[in-house]
C-alpha positions in Angstrom: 98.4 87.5 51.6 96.0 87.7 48.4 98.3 89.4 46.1 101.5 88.7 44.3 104.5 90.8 42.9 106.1 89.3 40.3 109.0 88.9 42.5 106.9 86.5 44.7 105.8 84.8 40.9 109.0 83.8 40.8 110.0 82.7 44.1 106.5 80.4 43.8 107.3 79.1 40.1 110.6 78.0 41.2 110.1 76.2 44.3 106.6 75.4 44.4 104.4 73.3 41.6 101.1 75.6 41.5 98.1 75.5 39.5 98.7 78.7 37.2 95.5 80.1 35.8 95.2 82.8 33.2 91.7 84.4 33.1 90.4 86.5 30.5 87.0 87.9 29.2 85.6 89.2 25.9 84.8 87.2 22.8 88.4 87.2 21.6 89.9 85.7 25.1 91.0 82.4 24.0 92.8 84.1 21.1 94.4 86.6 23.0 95.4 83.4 25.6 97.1 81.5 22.5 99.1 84.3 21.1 101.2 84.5 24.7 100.6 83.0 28.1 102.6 81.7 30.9 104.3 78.4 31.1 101.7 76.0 32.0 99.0 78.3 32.7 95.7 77.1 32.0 93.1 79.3 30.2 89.4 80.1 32.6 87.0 82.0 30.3 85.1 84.4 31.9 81.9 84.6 30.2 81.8 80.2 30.2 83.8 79.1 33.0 83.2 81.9 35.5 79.5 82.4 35.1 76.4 80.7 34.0 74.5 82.9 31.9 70.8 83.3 31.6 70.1 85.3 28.1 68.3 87.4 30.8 70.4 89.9 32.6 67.5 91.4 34.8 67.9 88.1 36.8 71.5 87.8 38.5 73.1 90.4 35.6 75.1 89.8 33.0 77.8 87.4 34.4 75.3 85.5 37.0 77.8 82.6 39.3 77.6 79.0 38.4 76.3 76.3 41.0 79.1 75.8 43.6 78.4 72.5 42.5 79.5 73.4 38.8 82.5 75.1 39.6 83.5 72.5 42.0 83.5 69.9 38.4 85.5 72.6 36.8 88.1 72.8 39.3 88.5 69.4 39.2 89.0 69.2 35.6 92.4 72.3 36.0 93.5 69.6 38.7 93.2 71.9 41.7 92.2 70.1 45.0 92.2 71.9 48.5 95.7 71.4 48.9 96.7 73.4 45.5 98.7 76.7 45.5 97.0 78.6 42.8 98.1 82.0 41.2 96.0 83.4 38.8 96.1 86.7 36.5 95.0 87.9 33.7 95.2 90.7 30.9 93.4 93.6 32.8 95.8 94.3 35.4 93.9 91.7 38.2 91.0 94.0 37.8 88.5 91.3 35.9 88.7 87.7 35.6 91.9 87.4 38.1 89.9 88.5 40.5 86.8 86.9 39.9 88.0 83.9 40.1 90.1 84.5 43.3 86.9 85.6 44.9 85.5 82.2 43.6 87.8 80.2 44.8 87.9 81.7 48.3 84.3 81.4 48.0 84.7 77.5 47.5 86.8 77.3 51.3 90.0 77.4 49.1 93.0 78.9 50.9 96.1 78.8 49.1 95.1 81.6 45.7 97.3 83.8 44.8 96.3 87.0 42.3 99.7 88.3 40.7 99.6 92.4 40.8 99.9 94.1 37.1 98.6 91.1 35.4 99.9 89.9 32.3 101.5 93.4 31.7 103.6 93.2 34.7 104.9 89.7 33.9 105.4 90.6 30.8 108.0 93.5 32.3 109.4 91.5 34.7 111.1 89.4 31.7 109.5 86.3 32.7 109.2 84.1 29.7 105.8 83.3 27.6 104.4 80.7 25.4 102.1 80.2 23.2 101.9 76.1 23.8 98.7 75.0 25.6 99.1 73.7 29.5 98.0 70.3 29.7 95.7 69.2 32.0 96.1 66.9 35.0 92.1 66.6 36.0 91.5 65.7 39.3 87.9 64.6 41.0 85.4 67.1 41.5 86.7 69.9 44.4 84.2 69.7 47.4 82.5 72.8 47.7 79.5 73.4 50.1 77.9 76.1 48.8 79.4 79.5 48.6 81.5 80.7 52.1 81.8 84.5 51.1 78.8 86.5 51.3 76.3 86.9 48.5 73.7 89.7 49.0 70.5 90.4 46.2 69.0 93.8 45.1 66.4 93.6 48.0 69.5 93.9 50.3 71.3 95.9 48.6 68.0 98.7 48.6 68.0 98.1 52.6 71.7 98.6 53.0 71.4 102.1 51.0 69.2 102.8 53.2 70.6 102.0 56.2 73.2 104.7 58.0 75.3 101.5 59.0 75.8 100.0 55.8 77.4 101.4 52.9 77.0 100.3 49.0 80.3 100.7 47.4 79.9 101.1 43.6 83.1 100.3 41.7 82.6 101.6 38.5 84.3 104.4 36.6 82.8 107.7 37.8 81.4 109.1 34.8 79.4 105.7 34.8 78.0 106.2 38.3 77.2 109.5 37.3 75.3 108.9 35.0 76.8 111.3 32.0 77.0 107.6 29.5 76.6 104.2 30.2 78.7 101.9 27.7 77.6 98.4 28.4 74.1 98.7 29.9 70.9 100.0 29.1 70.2 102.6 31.4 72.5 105.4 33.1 73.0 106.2 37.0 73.6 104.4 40.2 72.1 102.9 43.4 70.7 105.4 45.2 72.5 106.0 48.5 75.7 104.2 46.9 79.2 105.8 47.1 81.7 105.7 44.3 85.0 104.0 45.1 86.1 103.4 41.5 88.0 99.9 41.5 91.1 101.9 39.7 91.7 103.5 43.0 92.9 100.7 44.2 96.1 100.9 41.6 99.2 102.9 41.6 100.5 104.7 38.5 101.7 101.6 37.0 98.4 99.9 37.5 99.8 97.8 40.5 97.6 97.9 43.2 99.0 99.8 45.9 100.9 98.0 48.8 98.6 96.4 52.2 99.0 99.5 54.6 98.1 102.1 52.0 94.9 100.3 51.0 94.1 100.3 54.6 94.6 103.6 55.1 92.4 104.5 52.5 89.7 102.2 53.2 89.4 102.7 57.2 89.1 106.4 55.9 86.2 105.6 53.4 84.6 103.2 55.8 84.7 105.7 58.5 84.4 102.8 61.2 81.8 100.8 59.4 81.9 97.5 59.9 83.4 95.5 57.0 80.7 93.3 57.3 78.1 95.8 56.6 79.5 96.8 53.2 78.1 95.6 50.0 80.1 95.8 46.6 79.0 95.9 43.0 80.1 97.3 39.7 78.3 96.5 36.4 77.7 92.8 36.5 80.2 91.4 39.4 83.3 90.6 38.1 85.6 94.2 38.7 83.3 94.5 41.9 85.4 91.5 42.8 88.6 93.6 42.5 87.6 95.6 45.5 87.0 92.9 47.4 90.5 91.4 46.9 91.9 95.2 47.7 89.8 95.3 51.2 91.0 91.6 51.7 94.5 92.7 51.5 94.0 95.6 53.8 93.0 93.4 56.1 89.2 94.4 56.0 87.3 91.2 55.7 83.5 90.5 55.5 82.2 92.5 52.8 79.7 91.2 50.9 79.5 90.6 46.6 76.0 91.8 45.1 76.7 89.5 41.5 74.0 91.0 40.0 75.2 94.8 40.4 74.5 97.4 38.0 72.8 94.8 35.1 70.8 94.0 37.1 69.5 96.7 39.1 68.8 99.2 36.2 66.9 96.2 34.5 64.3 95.7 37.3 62.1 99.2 37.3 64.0 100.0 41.1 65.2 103.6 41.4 68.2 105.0 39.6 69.8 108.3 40.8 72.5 110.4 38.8 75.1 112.8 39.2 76.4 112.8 43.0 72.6 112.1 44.4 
């Protein structure tokens, strides 16, 4: 089990002491963390905590990974050792930081990590009481990590995977985006050639839950069409929401997929070829 309801939340705040992490992105996330979070949650930034950036997104994209090595330091300074129960969320349903840093984590050898379905919004409706006090921190010594245990791939494997009638490149962006019709964040328009479009909102139900074990298997055994998990890259636009598809295939049971970080930022900044429309 990856995911949480807010049900489970609650069963785990009341009889459990876990590390409770609240993850946001965007300029304004520490604000947005002050004005209401949970009891005791500590705040992860995104864009400082979760990536180590460049200035130059053509090399690892716009939100590169730290050094194992870094990340290890940071955990050690929320307090979080290999024996922690974690639950994280954050204010984008579990579709960006949440699950960015659950992919982290599991990427450190970390077992016990919990991403709470709905985020913020779904806590928020659950009645569970907010603060705006800051968690205080309990550091611990830095969390042993040996380099990353889920799979990385870069843009050279990603080109051979396209290519390759065994693979498949899942690009998790909003259709229009793979498309090509507008590009928002990035400087160029399209897609991976040879990648399919499995928007990472697919993986929610109409209250922007994501939709129970069993039906995510169903739907991904279908898209996979007996492809081994193991020979399915993901990416988005820079390797955060690419993450959330990789938490949905982990909960359908589906393991082995590999994260390409530098996704979409990167790609269409490196003169490799760019298709659009359903190409």
């Amino acid at each position: 089990m990856n995911i949480i309801t807010t049900d489970q939340l609650k069963t785990i705040l009341e009889n459990e002491d876990p590390i409770v992490i609240d993850a946001r992105g965007g300029t304004d996330a520490l604000e947005r963390y002050n004005k209401a979070h949970l009891e005791n949650a500590q705040f992860v930034d995104l864009e400082t905590d979760l990536s180590e950036k460049t200035g130059d997104p053509s090399n690892g994209g716009r939100h590169p990974l730290p050094e194992p090595d870094d990340f290890g330091r940071f955990l050690g300074i929320l307090g979080i050792s290999p024996s922690s129960t974690v639950v994280v969320y954050d204010d984008k349903k579990g579709a960006n930081a949440a699950a960015r840093f659950w992919w982290m984590l599991k990427a450190a050898g970390h077992e016990r990590v919990f991403v709470v379905s709905g985020g913020l919004d779904a806590i928020v409706e659950a009645g569970i009481d907010l603060t705006q006090k800051a968690a205080s921190l309990h550091a611990l010594e830095e969390y042993p990590i040996n380099g990353w245990q889920m799979p990385l791939v870069d843009a050279d494997d990603v080109a051979l995977a396209a290519a390759d009638p065994e693979s498949m490149v899942i690009d998790v962006r909003e259709h229009y985006r793979y498309l090509g019709e507008s590009e928002p964040i990035d400087l160029v328009a399209g897609h991976i050639p040879g990648a399919v479009n499995i928007p990472y909102t697919s993986n929610l139900d109409e209250k922007g839950e994501f939709m129970p074990p069993a039906e995510l298997a169903a739907k991904y055994k279908d898209a996979l069409a007996d492809k081994d998990p193991r020979k399915v890259i993901v990416h988005c636009g820079s390797g955060v929401t690419a993450c959330h598809t990789l938490l949905a295939l982990a909960e359908a049971g589906l393991h082995g997929a590999s994260l390409y970080v530098g996704s979409w930022s990167e790609w269409s900044r490196t003169e490799r070829p760019i298709a659009t429309g359903e190409e």
